[in-house]
Backbone bond lengths (Angstrom), bond angles and torsions (degrees), N, CA, C in turn:
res aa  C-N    CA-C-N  psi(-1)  N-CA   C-N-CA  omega(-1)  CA-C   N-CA-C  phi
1 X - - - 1.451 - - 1.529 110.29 -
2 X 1.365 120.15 -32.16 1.513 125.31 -161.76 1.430 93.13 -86.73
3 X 1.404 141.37 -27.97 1.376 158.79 -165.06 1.685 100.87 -72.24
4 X 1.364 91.25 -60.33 2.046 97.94 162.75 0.826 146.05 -55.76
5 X 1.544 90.18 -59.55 2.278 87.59 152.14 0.935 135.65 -47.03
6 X 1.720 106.95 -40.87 1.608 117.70 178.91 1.430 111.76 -35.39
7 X 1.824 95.05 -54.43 1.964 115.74 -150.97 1.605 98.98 -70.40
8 X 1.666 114.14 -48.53 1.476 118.44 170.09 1.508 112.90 -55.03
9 X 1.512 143.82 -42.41 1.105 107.92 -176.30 2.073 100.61 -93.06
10 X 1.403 109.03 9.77 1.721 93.15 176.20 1.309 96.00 -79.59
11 X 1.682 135.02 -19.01 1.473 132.15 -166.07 1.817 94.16 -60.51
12 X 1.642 86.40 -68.76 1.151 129.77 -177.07 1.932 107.70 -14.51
13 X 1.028 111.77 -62.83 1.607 141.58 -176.84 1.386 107.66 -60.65
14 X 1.797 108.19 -42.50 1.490 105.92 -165.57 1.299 87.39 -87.69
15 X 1.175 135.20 -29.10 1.872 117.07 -148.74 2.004 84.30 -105.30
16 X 1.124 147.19 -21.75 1.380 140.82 164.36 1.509 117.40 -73.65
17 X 1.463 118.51 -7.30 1.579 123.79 -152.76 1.756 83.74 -82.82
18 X 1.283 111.85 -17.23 1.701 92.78 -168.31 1.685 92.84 -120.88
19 X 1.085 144.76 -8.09 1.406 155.17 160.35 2.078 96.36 -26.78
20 X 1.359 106.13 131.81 1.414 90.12 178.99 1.860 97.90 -105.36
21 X 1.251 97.64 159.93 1.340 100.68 166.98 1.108 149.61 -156.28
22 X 1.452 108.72 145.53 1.739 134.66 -144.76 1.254 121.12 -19.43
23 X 1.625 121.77 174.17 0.750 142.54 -166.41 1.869 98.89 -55.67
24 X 1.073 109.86 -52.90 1.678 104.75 -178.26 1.890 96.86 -96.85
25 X 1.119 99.42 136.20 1.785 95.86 175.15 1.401 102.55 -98.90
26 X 1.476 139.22 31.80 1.054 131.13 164.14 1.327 108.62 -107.22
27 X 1.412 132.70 -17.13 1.200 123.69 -149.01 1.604 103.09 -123.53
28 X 1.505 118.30 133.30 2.324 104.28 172.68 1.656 78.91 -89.86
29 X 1.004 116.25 134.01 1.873 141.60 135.14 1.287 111.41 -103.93
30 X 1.489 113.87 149.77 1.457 128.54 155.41 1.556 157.47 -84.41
31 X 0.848 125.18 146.42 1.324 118.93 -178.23 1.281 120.95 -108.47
32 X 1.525 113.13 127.02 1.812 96.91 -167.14 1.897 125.44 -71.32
33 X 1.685 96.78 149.34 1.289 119.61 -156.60 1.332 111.06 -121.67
34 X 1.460 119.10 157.15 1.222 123.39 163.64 1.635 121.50 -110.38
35 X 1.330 128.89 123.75 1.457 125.12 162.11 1.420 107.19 -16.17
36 X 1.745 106.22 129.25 1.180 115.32 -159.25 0.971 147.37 74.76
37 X 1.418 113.75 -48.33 2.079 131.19 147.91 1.430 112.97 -65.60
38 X 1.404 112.37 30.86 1.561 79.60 179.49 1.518 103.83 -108.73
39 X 1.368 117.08 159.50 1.754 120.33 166.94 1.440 106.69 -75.91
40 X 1.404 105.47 153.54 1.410 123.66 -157.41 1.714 111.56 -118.09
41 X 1.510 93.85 -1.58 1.676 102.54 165.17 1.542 105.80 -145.13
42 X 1.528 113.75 156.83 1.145 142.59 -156.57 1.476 104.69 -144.43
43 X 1.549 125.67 145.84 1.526 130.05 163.81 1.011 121.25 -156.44
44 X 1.043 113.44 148.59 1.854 127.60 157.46 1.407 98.22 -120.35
45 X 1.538 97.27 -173.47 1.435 118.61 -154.21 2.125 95.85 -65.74
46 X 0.945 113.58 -80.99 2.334 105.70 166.43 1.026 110.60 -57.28
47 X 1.161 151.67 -6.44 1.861 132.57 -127.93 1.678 92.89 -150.21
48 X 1.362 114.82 111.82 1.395 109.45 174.04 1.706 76.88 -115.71
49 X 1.803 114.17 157.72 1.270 118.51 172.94 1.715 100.71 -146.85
50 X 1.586 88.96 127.16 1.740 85.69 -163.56 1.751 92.48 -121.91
51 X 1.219 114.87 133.05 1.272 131.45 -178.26 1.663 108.92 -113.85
52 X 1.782 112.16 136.64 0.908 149.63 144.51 1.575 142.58 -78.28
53 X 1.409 114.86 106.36 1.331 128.09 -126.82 1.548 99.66 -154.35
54 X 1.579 113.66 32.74 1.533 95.86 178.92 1.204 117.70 -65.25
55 X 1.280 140.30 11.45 2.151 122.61 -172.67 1.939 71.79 -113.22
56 X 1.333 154.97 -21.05 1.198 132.86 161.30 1.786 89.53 93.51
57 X 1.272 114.67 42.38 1.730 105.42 178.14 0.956 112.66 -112.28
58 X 1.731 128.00 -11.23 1.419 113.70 -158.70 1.424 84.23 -95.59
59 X 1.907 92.95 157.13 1.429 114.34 -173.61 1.469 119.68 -124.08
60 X 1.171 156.44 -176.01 1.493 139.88 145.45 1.513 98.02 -130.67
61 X 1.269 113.41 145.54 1.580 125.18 174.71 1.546 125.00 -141.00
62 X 0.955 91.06 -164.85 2.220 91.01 -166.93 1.735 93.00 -94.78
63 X 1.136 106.49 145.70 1.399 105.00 -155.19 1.510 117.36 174.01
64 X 1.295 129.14 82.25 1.371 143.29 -135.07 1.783 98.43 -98.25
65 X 1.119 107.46 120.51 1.751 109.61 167.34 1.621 116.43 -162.26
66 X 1.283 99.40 128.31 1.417 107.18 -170.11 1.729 97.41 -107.64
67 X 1.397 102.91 141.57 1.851 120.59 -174.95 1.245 120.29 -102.34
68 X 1.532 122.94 155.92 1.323 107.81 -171.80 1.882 123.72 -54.35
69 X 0.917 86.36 -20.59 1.930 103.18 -173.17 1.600 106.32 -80.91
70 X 1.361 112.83 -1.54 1.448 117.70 174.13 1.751 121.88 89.16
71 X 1.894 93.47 -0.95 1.906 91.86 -173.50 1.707 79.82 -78.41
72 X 1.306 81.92 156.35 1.522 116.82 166.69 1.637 114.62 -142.91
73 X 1.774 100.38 132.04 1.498 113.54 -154.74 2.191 76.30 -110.43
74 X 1.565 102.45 167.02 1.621 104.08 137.04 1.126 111.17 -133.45
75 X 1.341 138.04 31.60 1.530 137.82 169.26 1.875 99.31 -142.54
76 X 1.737 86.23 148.85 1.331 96.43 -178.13 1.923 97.45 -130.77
77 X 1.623 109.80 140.16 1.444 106.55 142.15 1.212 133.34 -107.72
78 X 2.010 99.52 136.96 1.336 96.75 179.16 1.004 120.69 -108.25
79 X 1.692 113.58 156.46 1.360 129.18 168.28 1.555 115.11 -69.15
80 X 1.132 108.67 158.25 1.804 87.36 -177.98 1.522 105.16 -140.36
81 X 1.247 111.30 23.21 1.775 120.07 168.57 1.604 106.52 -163.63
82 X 1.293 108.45 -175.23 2.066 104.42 171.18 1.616 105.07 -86.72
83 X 1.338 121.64 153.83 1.291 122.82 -161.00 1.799 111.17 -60.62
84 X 0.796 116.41 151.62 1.686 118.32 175.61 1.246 111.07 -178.74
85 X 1.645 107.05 172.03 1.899 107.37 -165.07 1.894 102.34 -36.38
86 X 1.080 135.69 -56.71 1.334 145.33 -170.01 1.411 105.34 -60.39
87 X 1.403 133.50 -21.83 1.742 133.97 -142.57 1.222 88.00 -142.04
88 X 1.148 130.77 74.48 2.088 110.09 162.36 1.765 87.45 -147.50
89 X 1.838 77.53 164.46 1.381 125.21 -177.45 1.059 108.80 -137.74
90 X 1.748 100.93 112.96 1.730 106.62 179.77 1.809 92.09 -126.31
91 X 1.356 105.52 155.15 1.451 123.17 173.65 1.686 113.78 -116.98
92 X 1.105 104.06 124.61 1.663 110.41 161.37 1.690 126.14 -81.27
93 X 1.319 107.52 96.94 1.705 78.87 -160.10 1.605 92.95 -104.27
94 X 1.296 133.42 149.88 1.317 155.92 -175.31 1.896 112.41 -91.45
95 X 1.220 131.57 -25.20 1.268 105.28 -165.88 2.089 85.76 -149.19
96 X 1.082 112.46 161.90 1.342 124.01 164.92 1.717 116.52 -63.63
97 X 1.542 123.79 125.59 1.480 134.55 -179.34 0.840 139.46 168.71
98 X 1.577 140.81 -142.04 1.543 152.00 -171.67 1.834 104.09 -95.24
99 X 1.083 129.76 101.14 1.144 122.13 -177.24 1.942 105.17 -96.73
100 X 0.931 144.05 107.81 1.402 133.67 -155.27 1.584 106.56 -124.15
101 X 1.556 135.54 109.72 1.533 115.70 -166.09 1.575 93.53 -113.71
102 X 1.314 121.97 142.76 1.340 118.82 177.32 1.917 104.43 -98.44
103 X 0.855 126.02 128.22 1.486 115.07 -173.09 1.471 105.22 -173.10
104 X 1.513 115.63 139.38 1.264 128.01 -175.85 1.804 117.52 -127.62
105 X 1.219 108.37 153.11 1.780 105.44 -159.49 2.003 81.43 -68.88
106 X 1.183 92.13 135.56 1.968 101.44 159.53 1.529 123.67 -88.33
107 X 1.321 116.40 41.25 0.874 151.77 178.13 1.730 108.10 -120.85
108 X 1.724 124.00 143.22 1.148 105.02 -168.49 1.682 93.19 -124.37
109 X 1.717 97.97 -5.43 1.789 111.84 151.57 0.745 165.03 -111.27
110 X 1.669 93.31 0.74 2.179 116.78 -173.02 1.662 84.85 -123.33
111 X 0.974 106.99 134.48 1.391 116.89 144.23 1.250 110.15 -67.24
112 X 1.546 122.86 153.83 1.239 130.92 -177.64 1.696 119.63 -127.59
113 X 1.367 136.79 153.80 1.139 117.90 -161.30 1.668 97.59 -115.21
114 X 1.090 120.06 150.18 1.702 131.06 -179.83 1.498 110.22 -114.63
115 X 1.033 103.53 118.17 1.890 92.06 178.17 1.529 96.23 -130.08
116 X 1.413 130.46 142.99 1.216 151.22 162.12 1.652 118.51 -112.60
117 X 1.373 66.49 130.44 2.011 75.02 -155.65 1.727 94.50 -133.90
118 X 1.817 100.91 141.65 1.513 115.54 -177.19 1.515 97.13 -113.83
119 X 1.138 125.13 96.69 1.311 137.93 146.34 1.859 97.33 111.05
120 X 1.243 127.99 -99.37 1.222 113.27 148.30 1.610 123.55 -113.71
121 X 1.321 110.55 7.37 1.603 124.94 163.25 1.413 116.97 -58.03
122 X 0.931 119.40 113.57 1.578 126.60 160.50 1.617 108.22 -69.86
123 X 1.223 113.86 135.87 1.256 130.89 -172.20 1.812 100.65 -116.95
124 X 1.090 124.43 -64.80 1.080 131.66 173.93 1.331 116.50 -120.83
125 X 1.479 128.79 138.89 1.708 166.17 148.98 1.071 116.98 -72.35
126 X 1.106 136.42 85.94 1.832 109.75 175.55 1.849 89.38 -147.25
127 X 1.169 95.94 147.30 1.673 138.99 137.47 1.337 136.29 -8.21
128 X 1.688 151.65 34.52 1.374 119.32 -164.06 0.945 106.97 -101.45
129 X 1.251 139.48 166.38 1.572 156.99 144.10 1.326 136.72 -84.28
130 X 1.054 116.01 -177.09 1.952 90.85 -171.46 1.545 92.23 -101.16
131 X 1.676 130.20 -31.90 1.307 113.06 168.79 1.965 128.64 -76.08
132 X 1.405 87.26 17.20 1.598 90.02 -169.52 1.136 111.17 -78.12
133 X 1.470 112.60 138.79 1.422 131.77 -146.72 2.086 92.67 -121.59
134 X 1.493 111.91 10.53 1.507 109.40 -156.56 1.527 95.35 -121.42
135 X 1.240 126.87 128.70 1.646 120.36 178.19 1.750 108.07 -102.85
136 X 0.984 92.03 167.60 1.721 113.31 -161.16 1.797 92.54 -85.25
137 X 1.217 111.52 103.08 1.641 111.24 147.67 1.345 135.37 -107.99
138 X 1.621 110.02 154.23 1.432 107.47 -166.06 1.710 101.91 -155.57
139 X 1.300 130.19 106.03 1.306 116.29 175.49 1.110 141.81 -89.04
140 X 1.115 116.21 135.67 1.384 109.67 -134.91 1.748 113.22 -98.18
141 X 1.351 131.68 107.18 1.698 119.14 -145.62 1.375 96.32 -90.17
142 X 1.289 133.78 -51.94 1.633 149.94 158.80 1.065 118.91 -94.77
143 X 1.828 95.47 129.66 1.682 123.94 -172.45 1.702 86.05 -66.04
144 X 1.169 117.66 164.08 1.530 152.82 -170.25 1.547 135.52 133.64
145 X 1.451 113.52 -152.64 1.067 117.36 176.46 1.298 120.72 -98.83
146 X 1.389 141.59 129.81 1.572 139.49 -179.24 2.186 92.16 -128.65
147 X 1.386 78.64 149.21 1.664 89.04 169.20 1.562 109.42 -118.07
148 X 1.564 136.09 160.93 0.802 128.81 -136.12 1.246 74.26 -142.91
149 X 2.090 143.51 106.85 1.201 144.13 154.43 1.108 127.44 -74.01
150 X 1.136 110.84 168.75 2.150 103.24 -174.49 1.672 81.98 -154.37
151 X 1.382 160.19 101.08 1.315 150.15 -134.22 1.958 94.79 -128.17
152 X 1.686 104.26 -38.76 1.211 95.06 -165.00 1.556 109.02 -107.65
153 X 1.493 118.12 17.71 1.264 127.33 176.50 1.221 124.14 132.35
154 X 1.333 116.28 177.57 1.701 107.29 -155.38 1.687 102.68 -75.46
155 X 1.307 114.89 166.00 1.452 155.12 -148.95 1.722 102.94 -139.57
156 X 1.389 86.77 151.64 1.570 96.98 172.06 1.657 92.73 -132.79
157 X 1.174 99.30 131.84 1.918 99.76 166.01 1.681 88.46 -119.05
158 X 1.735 90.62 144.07 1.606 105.81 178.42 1.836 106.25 -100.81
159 X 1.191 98.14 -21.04 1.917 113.82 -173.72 1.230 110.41 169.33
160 X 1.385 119.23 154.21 1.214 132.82 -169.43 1.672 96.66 -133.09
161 X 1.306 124.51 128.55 1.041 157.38 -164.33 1.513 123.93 -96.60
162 X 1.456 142.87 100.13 1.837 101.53 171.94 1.972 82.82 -143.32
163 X 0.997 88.53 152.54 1.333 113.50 -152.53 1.854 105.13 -120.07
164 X 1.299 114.16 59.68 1.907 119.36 -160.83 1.825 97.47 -36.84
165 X 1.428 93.01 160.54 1.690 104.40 172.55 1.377 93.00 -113.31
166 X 1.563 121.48 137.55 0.919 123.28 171.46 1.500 110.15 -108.23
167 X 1.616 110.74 128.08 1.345 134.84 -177.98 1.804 112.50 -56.37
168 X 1.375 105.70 106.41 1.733 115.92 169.51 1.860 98.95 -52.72
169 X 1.735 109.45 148.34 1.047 100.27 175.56 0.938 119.27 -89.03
170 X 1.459 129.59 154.57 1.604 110.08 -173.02 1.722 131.30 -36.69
171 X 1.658 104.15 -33.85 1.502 86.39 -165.85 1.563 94.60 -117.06
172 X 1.225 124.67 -1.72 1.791 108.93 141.13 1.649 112.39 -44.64
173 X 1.332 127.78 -52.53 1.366 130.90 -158.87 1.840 93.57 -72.78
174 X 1.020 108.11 -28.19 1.463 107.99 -168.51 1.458 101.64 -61.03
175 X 1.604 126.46 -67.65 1.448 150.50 150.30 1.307 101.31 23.58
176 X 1.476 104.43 -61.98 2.017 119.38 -134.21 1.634 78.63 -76.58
C-alpha cells in the first residue's frame, strides 16, 4: 500500500510541478467540471491534492458560499459517494502549518463526518453540514502525506487552505 502512495503522489508531483498557481498561492479552488473531465490534481504553493476517482463521477460546479472567516468560494467539488479504494482524497503537504478545509456535507439532510488522517492515525473528526458556515482546521507539525475521509457520504470542499509556519531562527528565538 505504502509503495502506491509513494508512485501516486511521485505521478502526482511530476504532472503538478508545472501546474501554475492562482491568484492566492495559499489556497486549491476549482474550476467547473464535468463527470469524467475532471483533473485529478490540484495545487497551491505546499499542498499538491491528488484525487481518486475511478467510477469518473465527481464533478465541481458554480456554487456560491461564504464561511464564517469571511472566504468566499463560487465553485464547489463534489464527492459523489463515502471515501473508498475508488473515492479518496489524499494531500501532499510540503512544509509545517495551518491546514484549513472549507467543506460542507452534500447532503441538505445528513450531516456528514470528515476525518483527516496521517497514515492510519486520525488527526481530526469533525462534523459538517450543508449550512455550515465553519471550516475544518488542523495544524499541520510534519510535511507528508494526509488523506482526506468523508465515511458517511459525499462532501463538498469549496478550497483547501494551508497557511506554512515560518521557522524563528535559532538565535532570534533565543532573544524573546
Amino acid at each position: 500500500m505504502k509503495k502506491l502512495f509513494t508512485t501516486i503522489f511521485a505521478a502526482m508531483l511530476a504532472i503538478a510541478a508545472s501546474a501554475q498557481i492562482g491568484a492566492d498561492p495559499t489556497m486549491i479552488t476549482f474550476k467547473p467540471f464535468s463527470p469524467g473531465n475532471n483533473p485529478m490534481v490540484f495545487n497551491c504553493d505546499k499542498v499538491f491534492m491528488y484525487v481518486v476517482d475511478d467510477n469518473n463521477k465527481m464533478t465541481c460546479d458554480e456554487h456560491i458560499r461564504t464561511f464564517r472567516d469571511g472566504q468566499r468560494f463560487t465553485t464547489r467539488f463534489k464527492t459523489v459517494s463515502t471515501s473508498s479504494r475508488t473515492s479518496q482524497i489524499y494531500l501532499s503537504i510540503k512544509a509545517k502549518g495551518m491546514l484549513t478545509i472549507y467543506a460542507t456535507s452534500a447532503s441538505s439532510e445528513v450531516d456528514r463526518q470528515v476525518v483527516i488522517l496521517k497514515g492510519a492515525k486520525d488527526l481530526v473528526t469533525d462534523i459538517v453540514e450543508q449550512k455550515s458556515k465553519r471550516p475544518i482546521s488542523l495544524e499541520i507539525d510534519k510535511p507528508g502525506e494526509y488523506q482526506i475521509m468523508y465515511p458517511d457520504g459525499p462532501i463538498n470542499i469549496y478550497g483547501i487552505r494551508f497557511i506554512e509556519k515560518k521557522e524563528e531562527p535559532a538565535a532570534a528565538a533565543e532573544a524573546k
